[in-house]
C-alpha positions in Angstrom: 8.7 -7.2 21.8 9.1 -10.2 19.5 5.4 -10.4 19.2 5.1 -6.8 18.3 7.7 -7.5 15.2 5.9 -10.2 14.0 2.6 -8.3 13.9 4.1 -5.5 12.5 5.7 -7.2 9.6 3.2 -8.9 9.1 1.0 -6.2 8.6 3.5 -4.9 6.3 2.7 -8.1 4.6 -0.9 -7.4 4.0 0.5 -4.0 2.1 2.8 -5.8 -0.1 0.4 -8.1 -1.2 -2.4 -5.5 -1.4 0.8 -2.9 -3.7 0.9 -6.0 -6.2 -2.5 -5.4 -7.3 -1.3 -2.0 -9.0 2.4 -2.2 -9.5 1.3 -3.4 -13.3 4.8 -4.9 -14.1 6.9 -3.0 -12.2 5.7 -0.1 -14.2 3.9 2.0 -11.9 7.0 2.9 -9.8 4.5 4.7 -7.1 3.1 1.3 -6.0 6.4 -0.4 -6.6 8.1 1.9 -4.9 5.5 1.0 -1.6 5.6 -2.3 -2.6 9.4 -2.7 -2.2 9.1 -1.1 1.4 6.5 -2.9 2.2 8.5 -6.3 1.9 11.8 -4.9 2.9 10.4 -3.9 6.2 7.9 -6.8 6.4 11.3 -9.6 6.3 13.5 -7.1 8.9 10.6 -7.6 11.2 10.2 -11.2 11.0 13.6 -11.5 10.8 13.8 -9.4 13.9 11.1 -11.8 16.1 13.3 -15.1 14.9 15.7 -13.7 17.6 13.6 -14.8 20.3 10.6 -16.6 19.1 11.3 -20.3 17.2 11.5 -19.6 13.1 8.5 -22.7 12.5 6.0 -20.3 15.2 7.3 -17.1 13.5 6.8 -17.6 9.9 3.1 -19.5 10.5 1.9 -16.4 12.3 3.6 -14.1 9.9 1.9 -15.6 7.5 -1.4 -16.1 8.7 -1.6 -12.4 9.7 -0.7 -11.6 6.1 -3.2 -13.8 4.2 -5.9 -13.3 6.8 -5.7 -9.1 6.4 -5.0 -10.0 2.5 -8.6 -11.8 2.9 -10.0 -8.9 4.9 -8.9 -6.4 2.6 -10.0 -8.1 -0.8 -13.3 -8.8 0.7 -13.7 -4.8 1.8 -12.2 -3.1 -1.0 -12.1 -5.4 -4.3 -15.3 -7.3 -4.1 -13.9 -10.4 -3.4 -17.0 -12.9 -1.8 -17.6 -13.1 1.1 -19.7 -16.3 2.3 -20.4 -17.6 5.7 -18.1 -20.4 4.8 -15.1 -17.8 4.2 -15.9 -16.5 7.2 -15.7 -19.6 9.2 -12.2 -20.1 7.8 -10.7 -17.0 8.3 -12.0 -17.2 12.2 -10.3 -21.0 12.2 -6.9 -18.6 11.1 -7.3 -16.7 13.5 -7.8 -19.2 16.1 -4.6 -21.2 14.8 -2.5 -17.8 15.1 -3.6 -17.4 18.4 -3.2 -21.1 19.5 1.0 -21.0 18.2 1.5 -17.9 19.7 -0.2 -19.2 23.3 1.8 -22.5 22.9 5.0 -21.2 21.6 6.8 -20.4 25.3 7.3 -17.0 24.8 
């Protein structure tokens, strides 16, 4: 179940990150407002998976879920570029998510 956290959150990542794009300051309290329960919920989950899975293998994959969907989602929706060398790196992430999560032990 662990696992499941960690993706969750982390997904919960990608809409905090994706929020901050609009929140203009902490003005528009809409987006803030999704913004703040976006990371709330994203550090309960991670927090939640550091119960059973080691904090170092946690937080990488947390992470690397959230930048590569940030990656994903700036390339679909905010014409950010997207180059065959981008796209080499974001498969290397997810080959080094997949690799600490198949040598983690759990």
């Amino acid at each position: 179940m662990a696992w499941v956290y960690i993706l969750i959150g982390g997904l919960l990542e990608i809409g905090f990150t994706t929020c901050m794009r609009y929140v203009d300051g902490f003005k528009n309290i809409p987006w803030t407002l999704a913004f703040l329960v976006c990371i709330v919920g994203s550090m309960l989950f991670l927090e939640a998976a550091t119960k059973s899975i080691p904090i170092g293998t946690a937080y990488a994959v947390w992470t690397g879920i959230g930048a590569l969907g940030t990656v994903v989602v700036g390339m679909a929706f905010f014409g950010e570029p997207a180059s065959l060398l981008r796209g080499a790196l974001v498969l290397a992430l997810v080959g080094s998510i997949a690799g600490l999560k198949l040598t983690s032990g759990h």
